[in-house]
RORODREN-476176 format. One record per residue (C-alpha): residue in one letter; x, y, z. Coordinates in steps of 0.2 Angstrom, whole numbers. Each point is the difference from the previous one (the first is absolute). Layout:
<rs>
- A;X;Y;Z
...
</rs>
This chain:
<rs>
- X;-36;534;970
- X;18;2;3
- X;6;17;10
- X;6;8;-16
- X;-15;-2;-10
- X;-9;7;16
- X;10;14;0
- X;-1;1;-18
- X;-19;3;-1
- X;1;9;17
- X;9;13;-9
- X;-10;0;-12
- X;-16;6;8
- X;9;11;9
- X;8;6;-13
- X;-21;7;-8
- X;0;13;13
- X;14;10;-6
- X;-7;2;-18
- X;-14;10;-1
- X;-13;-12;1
- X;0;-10;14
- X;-11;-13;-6
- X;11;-6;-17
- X;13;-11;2
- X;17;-1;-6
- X;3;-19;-5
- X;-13;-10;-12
- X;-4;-14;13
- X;-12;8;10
- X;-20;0;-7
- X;-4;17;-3
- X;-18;-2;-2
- X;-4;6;17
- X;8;15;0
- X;-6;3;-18
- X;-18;5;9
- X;10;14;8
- X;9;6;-12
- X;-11;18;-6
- X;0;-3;-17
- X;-7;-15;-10
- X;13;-14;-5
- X;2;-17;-7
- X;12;-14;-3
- X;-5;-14;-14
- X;8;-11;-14
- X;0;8;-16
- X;1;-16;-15
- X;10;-1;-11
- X;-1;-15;-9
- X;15;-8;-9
- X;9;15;1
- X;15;3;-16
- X;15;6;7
- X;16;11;-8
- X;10;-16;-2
- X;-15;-9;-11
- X;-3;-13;14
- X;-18;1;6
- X;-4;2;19
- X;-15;-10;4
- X;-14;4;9
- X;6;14;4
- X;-4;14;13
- X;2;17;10
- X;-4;4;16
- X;-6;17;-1
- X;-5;12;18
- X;-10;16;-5
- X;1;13;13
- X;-14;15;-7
- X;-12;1;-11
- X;2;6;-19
- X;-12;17;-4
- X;-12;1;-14
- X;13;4;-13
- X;13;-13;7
- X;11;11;0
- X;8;-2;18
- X;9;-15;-3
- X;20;-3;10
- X;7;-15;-5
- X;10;-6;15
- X;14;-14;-5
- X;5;-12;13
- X;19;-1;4
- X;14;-15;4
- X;-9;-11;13
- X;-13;12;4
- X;-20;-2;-3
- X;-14;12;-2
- X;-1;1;20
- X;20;7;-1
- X;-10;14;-11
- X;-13;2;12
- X;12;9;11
- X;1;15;-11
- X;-19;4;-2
- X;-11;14;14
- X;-8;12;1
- X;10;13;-1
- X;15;-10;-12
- X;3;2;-16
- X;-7;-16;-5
- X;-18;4;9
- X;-13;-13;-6
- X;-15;13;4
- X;7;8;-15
- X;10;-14;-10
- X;-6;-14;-6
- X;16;-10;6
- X;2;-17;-12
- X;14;-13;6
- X;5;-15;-10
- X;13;-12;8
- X;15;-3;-9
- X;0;-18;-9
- X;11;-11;13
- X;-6;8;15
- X;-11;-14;6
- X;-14;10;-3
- X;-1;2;-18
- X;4;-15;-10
- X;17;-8;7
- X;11;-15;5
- X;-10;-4;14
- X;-18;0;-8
- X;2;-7;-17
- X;-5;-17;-4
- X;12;-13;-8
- X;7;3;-13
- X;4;16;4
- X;3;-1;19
- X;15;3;10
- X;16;2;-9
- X;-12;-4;-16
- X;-8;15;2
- X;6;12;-19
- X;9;15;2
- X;-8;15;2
- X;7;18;-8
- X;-9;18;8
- X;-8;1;-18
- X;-9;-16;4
- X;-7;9;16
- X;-4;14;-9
- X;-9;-7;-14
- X;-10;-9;13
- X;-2;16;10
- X;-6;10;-16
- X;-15;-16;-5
- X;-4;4;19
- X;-3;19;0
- X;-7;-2;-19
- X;-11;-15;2
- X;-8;1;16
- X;1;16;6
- X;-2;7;-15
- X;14;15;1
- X;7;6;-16
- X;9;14;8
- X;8;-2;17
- X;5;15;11
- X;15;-7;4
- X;13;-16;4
- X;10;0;16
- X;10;-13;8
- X;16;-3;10
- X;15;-10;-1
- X;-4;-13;-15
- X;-17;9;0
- X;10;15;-5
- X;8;-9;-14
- X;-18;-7;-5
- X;-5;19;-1
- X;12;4;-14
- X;-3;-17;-8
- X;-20;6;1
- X;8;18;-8
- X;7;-8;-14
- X;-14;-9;-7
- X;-14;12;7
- X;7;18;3
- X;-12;5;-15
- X;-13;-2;11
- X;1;3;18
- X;3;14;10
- X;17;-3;7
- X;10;-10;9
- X;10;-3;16
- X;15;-11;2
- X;5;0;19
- X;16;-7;1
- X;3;-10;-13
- X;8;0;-21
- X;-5;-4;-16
- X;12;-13;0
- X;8;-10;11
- X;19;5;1
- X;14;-14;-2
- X;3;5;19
- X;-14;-4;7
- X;-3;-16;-10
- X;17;-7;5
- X;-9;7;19
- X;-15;-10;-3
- X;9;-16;-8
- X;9;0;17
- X;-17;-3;9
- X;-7;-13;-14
- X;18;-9;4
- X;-4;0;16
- X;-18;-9;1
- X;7;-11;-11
- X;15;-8;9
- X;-11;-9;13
- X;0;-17;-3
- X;-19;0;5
- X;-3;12;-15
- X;0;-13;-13
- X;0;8;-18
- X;-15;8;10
- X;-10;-18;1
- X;3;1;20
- X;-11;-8;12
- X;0;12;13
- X;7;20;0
- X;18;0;-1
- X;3;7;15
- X;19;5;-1
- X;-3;7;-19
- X;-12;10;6
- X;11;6;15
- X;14;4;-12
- X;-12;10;-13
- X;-7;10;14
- X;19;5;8
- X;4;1;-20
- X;-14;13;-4
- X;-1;7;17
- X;17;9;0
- X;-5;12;-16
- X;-13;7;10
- X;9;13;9
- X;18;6;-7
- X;14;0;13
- X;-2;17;10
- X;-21;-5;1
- X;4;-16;8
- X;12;8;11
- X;-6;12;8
- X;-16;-14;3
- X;-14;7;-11
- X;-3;-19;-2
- X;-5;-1;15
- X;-13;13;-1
- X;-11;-11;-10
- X;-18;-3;4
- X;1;2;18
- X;17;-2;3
- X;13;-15;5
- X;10;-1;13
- X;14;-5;-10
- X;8;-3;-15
- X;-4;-20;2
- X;-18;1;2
- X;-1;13;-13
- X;7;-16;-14
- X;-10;-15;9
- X;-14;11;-4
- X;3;2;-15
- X;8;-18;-3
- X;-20;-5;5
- X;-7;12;-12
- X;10;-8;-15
- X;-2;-19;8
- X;-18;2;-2
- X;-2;3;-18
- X;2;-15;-10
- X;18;1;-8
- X;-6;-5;-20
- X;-10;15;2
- X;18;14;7
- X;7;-9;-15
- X;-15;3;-14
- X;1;19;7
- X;19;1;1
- X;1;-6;-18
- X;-13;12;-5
- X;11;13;7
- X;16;-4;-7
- X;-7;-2;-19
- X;-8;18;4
- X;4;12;-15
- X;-13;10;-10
- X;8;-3;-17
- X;-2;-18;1
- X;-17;1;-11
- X;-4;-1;-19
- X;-6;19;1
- X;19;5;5
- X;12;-14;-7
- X;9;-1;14
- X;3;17;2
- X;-3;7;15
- X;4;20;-1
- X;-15;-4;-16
- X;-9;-6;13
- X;2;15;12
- X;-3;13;-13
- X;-18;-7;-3
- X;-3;3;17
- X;-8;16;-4
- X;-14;1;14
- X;7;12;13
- X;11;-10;13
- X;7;4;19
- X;14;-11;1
- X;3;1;20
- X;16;-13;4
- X;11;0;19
- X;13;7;2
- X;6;-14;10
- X;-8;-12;-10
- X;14;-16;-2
- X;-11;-9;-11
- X;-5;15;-14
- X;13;14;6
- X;-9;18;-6
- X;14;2;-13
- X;-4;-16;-9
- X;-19;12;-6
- X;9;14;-6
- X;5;-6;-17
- X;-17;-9;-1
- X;-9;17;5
- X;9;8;-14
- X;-6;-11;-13
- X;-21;4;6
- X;-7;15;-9
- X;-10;5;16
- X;11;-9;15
- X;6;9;18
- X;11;-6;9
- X;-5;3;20
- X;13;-9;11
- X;-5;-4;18
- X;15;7;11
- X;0;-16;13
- X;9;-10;10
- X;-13;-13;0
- X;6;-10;-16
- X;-13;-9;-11
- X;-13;0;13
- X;-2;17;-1
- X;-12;-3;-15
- X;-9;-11;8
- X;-14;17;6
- X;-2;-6;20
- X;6;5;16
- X;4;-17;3
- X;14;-1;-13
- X;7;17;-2
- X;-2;19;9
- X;-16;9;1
- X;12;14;-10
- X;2;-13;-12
- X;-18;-5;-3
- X;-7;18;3
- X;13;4;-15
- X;-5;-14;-11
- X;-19;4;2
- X;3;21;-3
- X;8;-5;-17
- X;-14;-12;-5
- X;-12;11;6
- X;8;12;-14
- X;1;-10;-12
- X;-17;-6;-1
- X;-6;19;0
- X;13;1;-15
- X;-9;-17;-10
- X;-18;7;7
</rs>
């Protein structure tokens, strides 16, 4: 193992003891299944089948699956359901981070369900396809195709017809107001932490940058490459890592605050050049594309219409953006707020960019996290 991969997964585990439970790690590489037994509340990680799976753009996605992580158990009346979407290059465990005790998200009340995002490399992707549809084969994947498959989970085998709520950050945030649209009428409420209804031309162009990136290196290969592009992937990671803080975050350093700290600002992006390097680049671009096609509107219910779209979110909402955020900016949610009929807008005063929604010490402030918390804590007494 090289020294920055080391270093990488050192971080990494030392990064566990500044969330709040110590024995959940950050990054999806590391087998959980011991530290499940500690964990004081049931949980479980499986497969759920999908089959040959019909997706938005009439292609068919075969054999398809999610990888689903249950943190709590559902009472009597299943009424205690959260939804908790994944977000851009996260996992189930990346959620993990914002469950205890005494959180918001407490499994000994909730019954926490996690699908991973299609192109994750846990649910169905690039890298776990079989030919035809491996690698750069692999069909395009909107966030109404992860919702669809999300809502045949919660219906299917949990048996749920009325979730408590949906939350999730960053593209999990978008996937909450996608889940809104479709299934407001019957679910509590959601929660969009950092995140839009639809991806602004901004942050597309920002994002095109990053797929332009990857893809320059030689070794990529229309995406047929034999070993991980290494230079793409360094480009994509410098790319995507500078819209995580805006310019006064990553000057005064808060950077390097992160997890438990770095000496300086060039250990701070080999760790997170390792991060990036070690997910399989067909899988950052399946996401990415997921992310720039983002817009509630784009479904046969709305005609392309996204304010249609908003308006028939009509479960409440708590819309809770950063006010540093580069990626989805807080004034880019006002408009949409103002097209729900049961929509606030809570901005987290920061300086801790798009992190900040990430619920964890290890990413943002404890002022950041105990503020997140109080407002969910809130609203689910609100939906309750």
């Amino acid at each position: 193992m090289n020294s920055d991969r080391r270093k990488f997964f050192d971080y990494s585990v030392k990064a566990i003891a500044l969330a709040y439970l110590s024995m959940i790690n950050l990054f999806p590489k590391v087998n959980l299944s011991e530290d499940k037994k500690k964990l004081p509340w049931k949980s479980k990680t499986f497969k759920f089948p999908l089959e040959n799976f019909k997706l938005q753009s009439g292609e068919t996605l075969n054999n398809a699956f999610l990888l689903v992580d249950v943190n709590g158990e559902l009472n009597s009346s299943k009424s205690n359901a959260i939804i908790f979407a994944t977000c851009f290059a996260g996992s189930h465990k990346f959620n993990q981070m914002a469950y205890g005790i005494d959180r918001a998200l407490n499994p000994l009340k909730y019954c926490i369900i996690t699908p991973n995002l299609f192109c994750s490399g846990h649910s169905s992707s690039p890298s776990n396809t079989a030919p035809t549809q491996d690698g750069p084969r692999f069909p395009s994947i909107s966030y109404y195709d992860n919702i669809n498959a999300q809502d045949k989970l919660i219906s299917e085998y949990f048996g749920i017809t009325n979730p408590l709520m949906y939350i999730g950050f960053s593209m999990g945030a978008q996937q909450a107001f996608h889940w809104g649209a479709l299934h407001g009428d019957k679910t509590g409420g959601i929660i969009p932490l950092c995140g839009t209804a639809k991806t602004t031309t901004q942050n597309w162009i920002t994002l095109e940058g990053c797929k332009l990136a990857l893809q320059s290196d030689v070794n990529y290969n229309n995406g047929d490459y034999i070993s991980p592009p290494k230079k793409g992937l360094k480009a994509f990671s410098r790319n995507y890592t500078s819209t995580l803080f805006d310019k006064e975050g990553y000057e005064e350093g808060l950077h390097l605050n992160l997890f438990d700290g770095f000496e300086d600002t060039e250990s701070y992006l080999n760790y997170m050049d390792a991060f990036f390097g070690s997910i399989d680049a067909n899988d950052l671009l399946g996401m990415l594309n997921t992310w720039q096609m983002g817009d509630i509107g784009k479904h046969q219910k709305f005609n392309n219409n996204t304010k249609e779209a908003l308006a028939n979110i009509n479960c409440p909402a708590l819309v809770m953006p950063s006010s540093t955020d580069l990626s989805f900016p807080a004034r880019n949610n006002i408009p949409e707020v103002s097209e729900m009929s049961d929509a606030e807008l809570v901005i987290i005063n920061t300086k801790h960019g798009h992190l900040a929604g990430g619920m964890s010490t290890a990413l943002t402030s404890q002022e950041d996290v105990t503020f997140i918390d109080k407002n969910i804590k809130e609203f689910l007494k609100k939906i309750t």
